[in-house]
PyMOL commands that place a pseudoatom at each C-alpha (Angstrom):
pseudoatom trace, name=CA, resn=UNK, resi=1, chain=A, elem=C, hetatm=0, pos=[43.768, 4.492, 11.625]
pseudoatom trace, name=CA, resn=UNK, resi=2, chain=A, elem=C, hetatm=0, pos=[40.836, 3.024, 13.315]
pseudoatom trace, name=CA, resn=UNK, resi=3, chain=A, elem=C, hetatm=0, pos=[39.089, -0.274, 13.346]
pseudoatom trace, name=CA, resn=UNK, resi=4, chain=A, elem=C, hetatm=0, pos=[36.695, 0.461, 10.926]
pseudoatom trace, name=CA, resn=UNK, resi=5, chain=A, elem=C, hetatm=0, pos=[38.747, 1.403, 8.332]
pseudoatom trace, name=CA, resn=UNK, resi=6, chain=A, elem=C, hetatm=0, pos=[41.523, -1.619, 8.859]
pseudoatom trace, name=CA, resn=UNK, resi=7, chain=A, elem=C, hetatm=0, pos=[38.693, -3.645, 8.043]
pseudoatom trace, name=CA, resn=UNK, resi=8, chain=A, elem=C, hetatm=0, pos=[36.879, -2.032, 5.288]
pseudoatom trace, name=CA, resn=UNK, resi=9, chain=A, elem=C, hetatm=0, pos=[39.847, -0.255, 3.205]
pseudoatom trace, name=CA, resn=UNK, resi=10, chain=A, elem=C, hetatm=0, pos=[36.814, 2.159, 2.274]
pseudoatom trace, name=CA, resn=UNK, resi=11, chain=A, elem=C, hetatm=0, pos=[37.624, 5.371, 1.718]
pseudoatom trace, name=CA, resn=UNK, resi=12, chain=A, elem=C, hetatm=0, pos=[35.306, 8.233, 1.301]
pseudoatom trace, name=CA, resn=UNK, resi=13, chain=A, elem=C, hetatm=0, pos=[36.131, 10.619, -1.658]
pseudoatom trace, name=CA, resn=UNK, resi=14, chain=A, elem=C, hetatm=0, pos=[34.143, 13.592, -2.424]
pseudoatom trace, name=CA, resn=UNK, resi=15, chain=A, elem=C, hetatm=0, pos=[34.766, 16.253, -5.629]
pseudoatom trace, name=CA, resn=UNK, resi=16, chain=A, elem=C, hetatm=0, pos=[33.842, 19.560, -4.323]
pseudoatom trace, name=CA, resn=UNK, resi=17, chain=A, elem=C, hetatm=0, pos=[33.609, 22.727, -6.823]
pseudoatom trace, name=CA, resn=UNK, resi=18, chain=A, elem=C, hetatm=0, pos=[34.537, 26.311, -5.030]
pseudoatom trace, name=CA, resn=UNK, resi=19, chain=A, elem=C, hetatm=0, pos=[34.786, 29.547, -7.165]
pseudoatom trace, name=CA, resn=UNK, resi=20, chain=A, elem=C, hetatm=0, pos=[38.635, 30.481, -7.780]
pseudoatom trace, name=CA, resn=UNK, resi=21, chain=A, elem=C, hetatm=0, pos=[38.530, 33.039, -4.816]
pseudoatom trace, name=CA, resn=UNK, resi=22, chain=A, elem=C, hetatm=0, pos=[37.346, 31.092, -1.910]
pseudoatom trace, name=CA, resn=UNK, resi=23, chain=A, elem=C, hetatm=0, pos=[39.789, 27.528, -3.150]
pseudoatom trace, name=CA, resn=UNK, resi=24, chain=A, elem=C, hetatm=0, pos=[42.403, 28.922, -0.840]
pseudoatom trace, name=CA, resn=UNK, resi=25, chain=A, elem=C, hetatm=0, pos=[40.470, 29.646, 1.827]
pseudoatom trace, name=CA, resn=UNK, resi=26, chain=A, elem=C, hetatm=0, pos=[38.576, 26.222, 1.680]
pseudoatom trace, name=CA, resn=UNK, resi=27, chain=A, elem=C, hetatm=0, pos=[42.033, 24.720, 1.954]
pseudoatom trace, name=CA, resn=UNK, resi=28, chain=A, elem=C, hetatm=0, pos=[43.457, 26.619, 4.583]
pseudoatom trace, name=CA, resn=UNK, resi=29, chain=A, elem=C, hetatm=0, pos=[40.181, 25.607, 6.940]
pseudoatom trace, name=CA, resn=UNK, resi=30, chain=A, elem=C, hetatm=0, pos=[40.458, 22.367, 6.305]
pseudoatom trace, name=CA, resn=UNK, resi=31, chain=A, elem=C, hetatm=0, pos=[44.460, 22.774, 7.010]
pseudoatom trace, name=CA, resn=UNK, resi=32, chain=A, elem=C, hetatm=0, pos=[43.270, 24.089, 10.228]
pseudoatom trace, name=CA, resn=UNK, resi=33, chain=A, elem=C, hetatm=0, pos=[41.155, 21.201, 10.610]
pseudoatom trace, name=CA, resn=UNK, resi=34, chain=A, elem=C, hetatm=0, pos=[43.942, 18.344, 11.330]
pseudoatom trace, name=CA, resn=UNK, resi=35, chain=A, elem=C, hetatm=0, pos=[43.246, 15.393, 9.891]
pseudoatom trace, name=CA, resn=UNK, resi=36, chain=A, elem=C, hetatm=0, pos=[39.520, 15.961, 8.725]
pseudoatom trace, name=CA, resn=UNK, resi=37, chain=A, elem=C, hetatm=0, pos=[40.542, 15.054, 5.272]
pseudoatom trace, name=CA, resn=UNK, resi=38, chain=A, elem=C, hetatm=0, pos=[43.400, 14.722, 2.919]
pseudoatom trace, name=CA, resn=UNK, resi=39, chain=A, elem=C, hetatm=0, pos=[42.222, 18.062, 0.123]
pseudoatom trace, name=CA, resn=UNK, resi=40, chain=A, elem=C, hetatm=0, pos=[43.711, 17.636, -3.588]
pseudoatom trace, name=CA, resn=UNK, resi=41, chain=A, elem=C, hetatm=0, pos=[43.496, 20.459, -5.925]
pseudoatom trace, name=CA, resn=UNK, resi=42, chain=A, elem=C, hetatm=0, pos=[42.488, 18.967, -9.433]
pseudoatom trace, name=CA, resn=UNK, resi=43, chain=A, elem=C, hetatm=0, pos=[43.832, 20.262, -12.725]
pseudoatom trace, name=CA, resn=UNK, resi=44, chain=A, elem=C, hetatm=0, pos=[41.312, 23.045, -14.298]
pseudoatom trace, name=CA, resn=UNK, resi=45, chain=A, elem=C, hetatm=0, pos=[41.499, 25.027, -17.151]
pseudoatom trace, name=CA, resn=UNK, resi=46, chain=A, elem=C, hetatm=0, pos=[42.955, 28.137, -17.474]
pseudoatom trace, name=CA, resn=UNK, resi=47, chain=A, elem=C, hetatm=0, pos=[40.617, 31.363, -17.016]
pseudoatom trace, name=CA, resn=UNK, resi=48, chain=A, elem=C, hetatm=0, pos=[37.740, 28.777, -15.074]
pseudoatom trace, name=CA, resn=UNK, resi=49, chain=A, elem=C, hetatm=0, pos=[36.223, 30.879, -12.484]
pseudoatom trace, name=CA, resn=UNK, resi=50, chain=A, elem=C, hetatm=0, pos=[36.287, 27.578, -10.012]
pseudoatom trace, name=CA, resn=UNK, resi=51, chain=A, elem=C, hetatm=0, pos=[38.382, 24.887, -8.906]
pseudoatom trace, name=CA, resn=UNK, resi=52, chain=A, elem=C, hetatm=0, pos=[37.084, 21.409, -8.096]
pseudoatom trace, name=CA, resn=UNK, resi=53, chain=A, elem=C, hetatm=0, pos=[38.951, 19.980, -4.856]
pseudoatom trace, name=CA, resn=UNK, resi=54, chain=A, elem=C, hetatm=0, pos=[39.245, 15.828, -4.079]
pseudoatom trace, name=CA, resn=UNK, resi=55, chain=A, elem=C, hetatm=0, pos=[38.705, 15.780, -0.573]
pseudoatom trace, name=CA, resn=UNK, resi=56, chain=A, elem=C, hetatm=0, pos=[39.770, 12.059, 0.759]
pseudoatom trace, name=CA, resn=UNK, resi=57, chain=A, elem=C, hetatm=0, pos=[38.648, 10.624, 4.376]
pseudoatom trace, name=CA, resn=UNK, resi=58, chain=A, elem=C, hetatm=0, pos=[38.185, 6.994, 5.780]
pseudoatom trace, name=CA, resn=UNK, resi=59, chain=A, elem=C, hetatm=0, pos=[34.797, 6.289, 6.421]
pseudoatom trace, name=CA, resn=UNK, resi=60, chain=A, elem=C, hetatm=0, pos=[34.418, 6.558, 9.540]
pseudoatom trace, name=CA, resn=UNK, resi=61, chain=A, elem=C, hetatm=0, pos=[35.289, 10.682, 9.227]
pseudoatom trace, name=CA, resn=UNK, resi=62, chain=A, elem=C, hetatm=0, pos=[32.375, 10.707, 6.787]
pseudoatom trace, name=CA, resn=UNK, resi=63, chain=A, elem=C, hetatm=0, pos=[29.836, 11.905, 9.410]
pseudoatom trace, name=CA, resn=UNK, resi=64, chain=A, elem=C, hetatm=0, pos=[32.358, 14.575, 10.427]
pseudoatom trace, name=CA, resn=UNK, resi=65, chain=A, elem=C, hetatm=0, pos=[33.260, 15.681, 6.619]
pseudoatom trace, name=CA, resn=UNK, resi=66, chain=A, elem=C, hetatm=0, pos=[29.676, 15.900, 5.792]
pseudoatom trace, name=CA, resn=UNK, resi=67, chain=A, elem=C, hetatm=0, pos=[28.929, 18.073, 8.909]
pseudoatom trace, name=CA, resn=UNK, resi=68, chain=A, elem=C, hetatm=0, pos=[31.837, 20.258, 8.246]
pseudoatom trace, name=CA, resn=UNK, resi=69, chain=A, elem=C, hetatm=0, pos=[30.884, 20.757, 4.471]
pseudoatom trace, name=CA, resn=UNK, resi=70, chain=A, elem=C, hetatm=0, pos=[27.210, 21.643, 5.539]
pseudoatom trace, name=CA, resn=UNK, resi=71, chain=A, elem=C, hetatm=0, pos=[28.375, 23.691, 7.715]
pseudoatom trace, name=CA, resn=UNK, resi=72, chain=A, elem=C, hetatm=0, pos=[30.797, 25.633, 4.856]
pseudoatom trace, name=CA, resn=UNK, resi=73, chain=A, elem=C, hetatm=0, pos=[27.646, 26.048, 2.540]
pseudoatom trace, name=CA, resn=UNK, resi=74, chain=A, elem=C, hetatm=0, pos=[26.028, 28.352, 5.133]
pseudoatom trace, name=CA, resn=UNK, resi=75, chain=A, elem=C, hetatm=0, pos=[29.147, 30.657, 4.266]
pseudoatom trace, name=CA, resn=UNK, resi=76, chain=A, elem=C, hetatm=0, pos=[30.050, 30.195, 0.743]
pseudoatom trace, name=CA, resn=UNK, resi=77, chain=A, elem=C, hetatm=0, pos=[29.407, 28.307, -1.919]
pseudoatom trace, name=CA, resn=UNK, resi=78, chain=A, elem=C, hetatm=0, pos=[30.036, 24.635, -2.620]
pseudoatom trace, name=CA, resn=UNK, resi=79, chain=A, elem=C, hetatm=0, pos=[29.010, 21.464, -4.934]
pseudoatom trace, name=CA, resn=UNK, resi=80, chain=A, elem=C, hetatm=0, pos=[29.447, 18.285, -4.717]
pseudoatom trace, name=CA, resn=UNK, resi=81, chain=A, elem=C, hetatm=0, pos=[30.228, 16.843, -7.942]
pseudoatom trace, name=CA, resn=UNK, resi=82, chain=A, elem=C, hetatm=0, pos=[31.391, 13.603, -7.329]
pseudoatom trace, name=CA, resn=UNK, resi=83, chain=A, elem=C, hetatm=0, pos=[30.512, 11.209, -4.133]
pseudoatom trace, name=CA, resn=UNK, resi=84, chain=A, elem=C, hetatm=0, pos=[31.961, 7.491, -3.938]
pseudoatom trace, name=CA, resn=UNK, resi=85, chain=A, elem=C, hetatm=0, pos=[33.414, 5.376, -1.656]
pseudoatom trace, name=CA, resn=UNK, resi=86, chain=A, elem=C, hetatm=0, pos=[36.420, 3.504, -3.073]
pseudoatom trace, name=CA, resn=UNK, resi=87, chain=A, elem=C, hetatm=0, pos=[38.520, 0.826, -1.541]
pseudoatom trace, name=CA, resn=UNK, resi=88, chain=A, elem=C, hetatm=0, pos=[41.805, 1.104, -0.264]
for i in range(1, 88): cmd.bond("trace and resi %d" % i, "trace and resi %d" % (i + 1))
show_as sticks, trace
zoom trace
């Protein structure tokens, strides 16, 4: 980890919402993207048409994650549904 983050803890966690088709492809960029973020796949209901996603970063990736995510919403579509920074 980096300096910033051994002395804040903080850790940057955003809720994204992607329809049910593009979840796996969302994932597999961000697989391809080592070490942008650590991706969760929340528990939905059956038959939802989306899946919400926890995507977890120290805080010093936030510029990065934010860029990337921008940059994702010129292709498909995403919301943010939750945005906090938590400590560690």
């Amino acid at each position: 980890m980096t300096a910033r983050y051994l002395l804040s803890k903080e850790v940057l966690c955003l809720t994204v919402r992607v329809s049910k088709e593009d979840a796996g492809y969302v994932l597999h960029l961000l697989e391809a993207c080592d070490n942008l973020c650590f991706p969760t796949t929340l528990p939905v209901e059956k038959g939802a048409g989306w899946r919400d996603l926890l995507l977890r970063a120290p805080i010093e990736w936030e510029v990065e994650l934010r860029r990337w995510l921008a940059e994702l919403e010129k292709e498909i579509p995403v919301s943010v549904i939750e945005d906090r920074v938590i400590k560690d």
